[in-house]
N, C-alpha and C positions, 0 to 999 in steps of 0.2 A: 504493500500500500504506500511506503515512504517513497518508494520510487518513483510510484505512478503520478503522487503529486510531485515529486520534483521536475519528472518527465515536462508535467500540465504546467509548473510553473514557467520553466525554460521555454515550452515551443506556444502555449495559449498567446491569444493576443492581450488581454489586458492585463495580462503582467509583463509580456514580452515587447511591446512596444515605448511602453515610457522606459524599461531599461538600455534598449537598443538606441532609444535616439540618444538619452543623456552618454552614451557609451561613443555615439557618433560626433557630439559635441565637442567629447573629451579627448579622441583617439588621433588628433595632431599634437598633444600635449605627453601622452603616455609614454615610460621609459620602460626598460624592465628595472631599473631602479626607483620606481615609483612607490612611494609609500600611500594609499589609500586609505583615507575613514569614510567608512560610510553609516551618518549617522544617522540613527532611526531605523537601523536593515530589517526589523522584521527577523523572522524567522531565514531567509534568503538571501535580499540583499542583491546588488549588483555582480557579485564576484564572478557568479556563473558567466555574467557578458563581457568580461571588462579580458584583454587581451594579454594582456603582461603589467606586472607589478604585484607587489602584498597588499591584500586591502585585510581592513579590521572592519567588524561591523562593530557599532555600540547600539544599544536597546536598553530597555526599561524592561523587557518581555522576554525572561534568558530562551535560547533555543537550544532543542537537542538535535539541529540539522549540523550532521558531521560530513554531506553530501557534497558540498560544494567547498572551494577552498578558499576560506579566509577563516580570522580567530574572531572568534566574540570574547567583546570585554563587556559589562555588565556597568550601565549609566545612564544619565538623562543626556540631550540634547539642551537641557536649559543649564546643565553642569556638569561641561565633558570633563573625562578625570586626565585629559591629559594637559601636560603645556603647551606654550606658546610657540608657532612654528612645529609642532609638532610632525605633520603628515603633510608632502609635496601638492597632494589634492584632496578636499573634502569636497563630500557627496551629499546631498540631501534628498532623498527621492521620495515625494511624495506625504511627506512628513508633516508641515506648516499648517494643512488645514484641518488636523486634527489636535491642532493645538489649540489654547485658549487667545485670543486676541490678545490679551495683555502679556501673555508671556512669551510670543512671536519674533520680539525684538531683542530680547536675553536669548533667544536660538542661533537668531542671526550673529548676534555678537562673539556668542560661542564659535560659530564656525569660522569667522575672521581669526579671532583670535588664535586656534589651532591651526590656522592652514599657512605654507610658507609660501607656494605657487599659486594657486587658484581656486577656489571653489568654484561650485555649480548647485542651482539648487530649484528642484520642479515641484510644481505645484498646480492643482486645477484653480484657474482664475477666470473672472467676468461674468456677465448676466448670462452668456450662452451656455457656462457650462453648469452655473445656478441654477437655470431655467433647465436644462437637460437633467438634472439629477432629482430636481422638484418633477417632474414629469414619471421621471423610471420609480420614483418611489410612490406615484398615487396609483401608477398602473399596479405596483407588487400589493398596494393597499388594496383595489379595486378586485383582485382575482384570489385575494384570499392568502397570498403570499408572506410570510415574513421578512423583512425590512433588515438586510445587512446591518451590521454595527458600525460598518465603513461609513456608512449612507446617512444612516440618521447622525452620525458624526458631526460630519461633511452639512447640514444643511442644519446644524443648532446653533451656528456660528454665520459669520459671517468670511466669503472666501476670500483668500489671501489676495492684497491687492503689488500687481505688477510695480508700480510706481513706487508705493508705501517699503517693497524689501529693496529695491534698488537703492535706494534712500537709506538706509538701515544698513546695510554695507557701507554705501561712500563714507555715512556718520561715523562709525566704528572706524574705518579704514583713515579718517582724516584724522581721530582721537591717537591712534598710535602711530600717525607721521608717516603711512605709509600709501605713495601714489596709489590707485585703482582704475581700471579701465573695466565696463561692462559690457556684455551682446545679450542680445534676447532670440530666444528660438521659440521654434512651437513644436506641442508633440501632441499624438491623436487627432486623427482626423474627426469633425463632429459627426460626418453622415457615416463613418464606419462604428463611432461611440455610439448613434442613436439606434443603428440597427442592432448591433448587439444588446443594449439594453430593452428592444421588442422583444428580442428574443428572447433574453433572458425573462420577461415578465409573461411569456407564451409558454415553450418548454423546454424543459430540464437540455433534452438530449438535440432539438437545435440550438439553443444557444452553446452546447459544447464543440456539439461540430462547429457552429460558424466561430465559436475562438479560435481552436484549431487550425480551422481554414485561413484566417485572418493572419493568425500567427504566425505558420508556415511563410505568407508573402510577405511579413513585415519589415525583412531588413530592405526588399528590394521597392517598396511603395517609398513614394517622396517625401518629404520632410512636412508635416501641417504649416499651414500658413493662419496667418495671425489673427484673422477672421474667421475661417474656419477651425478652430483647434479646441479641446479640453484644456489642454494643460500650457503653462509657460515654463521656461529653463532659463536661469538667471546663470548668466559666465562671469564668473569677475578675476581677473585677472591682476596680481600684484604686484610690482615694479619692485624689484630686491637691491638693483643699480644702485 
């Protein structure tokens, strides 16, 4: 059984697409001397996509996945246990909107503060992807469904705004004197997110297949664009000069 979800995690679409683009973001940066945190991993984590380097995951949520390779250390995101400069790149995948708004800007700080080269950090942001997860949850209401944990998370809050974590780097990143340069990507396309979440609110075993299906073409479909997209990928890159 541990297989078959690690199998589903690596090749499904919605776990395999936001790690493959933050992984495409990153792979002009990658060394095989690269030190990796990726904080918030979950039980998974990036490690399975990421090409070359050591990554560490840190969580609040210890895992006993001994599947993929990287270490877990056992922490918050709002108080990583390591120091400053710590790891060449920090990861944040998906993480932000499951946190409380007030404590958003202590995550971000954390991850400036541990990273010597660059972070990256994705998050579902804007009305389309609000309005799309307000939709998927009245449908799983409406047919008798139970309601992810993800989900009602994700919509108690309000979502992580683009503008407000760029800002929250530069502020942290100007606090300790050090230049920043930022890029904005997109990941998920909305009309492959809304079909899958039909699906998933219809049944069990087409919404499987069409992860799968999704999955399997994900590294080779094109990058989301900015009006179209779930989620944003914040690059910040730090001038060491």
């Amino acid at each position: 059984m541990a297989s078959l979800r690690n199998l589903f995690y690596k090749r499904a679409w919605d776990t395999r697409c936001r790690n493959i683009d933050v992984v495409r973001v990153l792979r002009p940066y990658l060394r095989d001397d690269s030190t990796i945190l990726d904080a918030g991993c979950g039980e998974y984590g990036i490690a399975e996509f990421v090409p070359t380097g050591r990554v560490i995951g840190v969580d609040v949520a210890p895992t006993e996945n001994t599947s993929f390779d990287f270490d877990f250390v056992y922490g918050s995101i709002a108080a990583l246990p390591f120091s400053n400069g710590s790891f060449s790149i920090v990861s944040s995948v998906d993480v932000l909107e499951h946190l409380p708004e007030t404590l958003r800007p202590e995550a971000v700080r954390q991850l400036v503060l541990v990273a010597n080269d660059l972070i990256v950090i994705t998050f579902p942001t804007g009305t389309a992807a609000r309005k799309l997860d307000e939709e998927f949850n009245e449908k799983l209401i409406g047919s008798g469904q139970p309601v992810p944990d993800w989900l009602s998370e994700h919509l108690s809050q309000e979502y992580p705004d683009e503008a407000a974590i760029i800002s929250h780097i530069r502020s942290e990143a100007l606090r300790l004197g050090r230049k920043v340069q930022t890029s904005t990507y997109y990941s998920e396309d909305l009309r492959i997110a809304r079909f899958l979440r039909w699906a998933a609110a219809t049944s069990r075993y087409v919404y499987m297949f069409a992860n799968i299906a999704f999955g399997v073409f994900a590294p080779i479909l094109p990058q989301a664009k900015k009006k179209a997209s779930y989620r944003s990928i914040i690059l910040a890159e730090f001038d060491n000069g």
